[in-house]
Each structure stands twice: as structure tokens, then as C-alpha cells.
N, C-alpha and C positions, 0 to 999 in steps of 0.2 A: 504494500500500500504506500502509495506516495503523502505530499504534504496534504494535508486537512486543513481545509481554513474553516474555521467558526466563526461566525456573524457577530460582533461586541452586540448588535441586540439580542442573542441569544440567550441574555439573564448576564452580562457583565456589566454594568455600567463605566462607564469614565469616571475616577475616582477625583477629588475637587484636586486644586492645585494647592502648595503649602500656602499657609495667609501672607507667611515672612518672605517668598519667593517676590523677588522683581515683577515688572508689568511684563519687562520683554519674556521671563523665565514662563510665567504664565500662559502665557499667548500662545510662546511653542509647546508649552503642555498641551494646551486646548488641543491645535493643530495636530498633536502627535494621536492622539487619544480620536480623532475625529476622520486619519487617516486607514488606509489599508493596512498598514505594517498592525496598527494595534490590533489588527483581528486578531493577531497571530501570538498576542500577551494572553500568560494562561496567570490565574489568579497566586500561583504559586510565584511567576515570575513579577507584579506590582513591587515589590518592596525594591528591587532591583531596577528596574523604572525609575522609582522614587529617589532611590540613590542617585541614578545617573543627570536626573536635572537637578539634583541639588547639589552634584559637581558642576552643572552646566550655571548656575546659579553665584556659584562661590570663586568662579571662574569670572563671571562678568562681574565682579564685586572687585575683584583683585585685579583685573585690568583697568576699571575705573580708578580705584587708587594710585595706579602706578601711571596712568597718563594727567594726574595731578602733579605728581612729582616722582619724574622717570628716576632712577639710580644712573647715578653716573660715575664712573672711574678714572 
């Protein structure tokens, strides 16, 4: 049997976005969650999700600070 895609209406919903996430962190939660790829998130794999934008989150936090004041040598 090859890949199975299940329908996120199939009983999964989109889970909300963190409250402390950015507007842009949010936005592409929506987007990801609203795309084809998320059919393919089984509820075991969310917390891993969740992880990866709030790398994607702590990411745009730490490039904002550092084009405040670049490091320089």
C-alpha cells in the first residue's frame, strides 16, 4: 500500500496558534495547517509541529534583535 492521505476534516482540526507566537509566526501556522502537506500531520506528530514554529518563531525574534545591533569584529 502506498501513501494514504487523510482529509484534516476527517475529525482533526487545526490546532490555535501559540498566543506569544508573532503575527508573521501565526499567519504561516494558519497557512501550514490550511495546506495539503497538513493532511499528512497524524495527531501523534502536532507537538512536533509545534516545536518546529516555535523554532520558526525564536528565529524571527533573534534576527530582529541582531539587525538592531549587528555584532561586529
Amino acid at each position: 500500500m502506498g501513501l494514504v492521505v487523510v482529509p484534516i476534516s476527517a475529525g482533526m482540526e487545526a490546532p490555535p496558534p501559540a498566543k506569544e507566537w508573532l503575527k508573521p509566526t501565526k499567519e504561516q501556522w494558519s497557512q501550514f495547517w490550511a495546506s495539503p502537506v497538513a493532511q499528512l500531520v497524524l495527531p501523534v506528530d502536532q507537538p512536533a509541529v509545534h516545536r518546529l514554529f516555535s523554532m520558526y518563531d525564536m528565529r524571527a525574534r533573534a534576527e530582529a534583535i541582531y539587525r538592531k545591533a549587528p555584532l561586529t569584529a
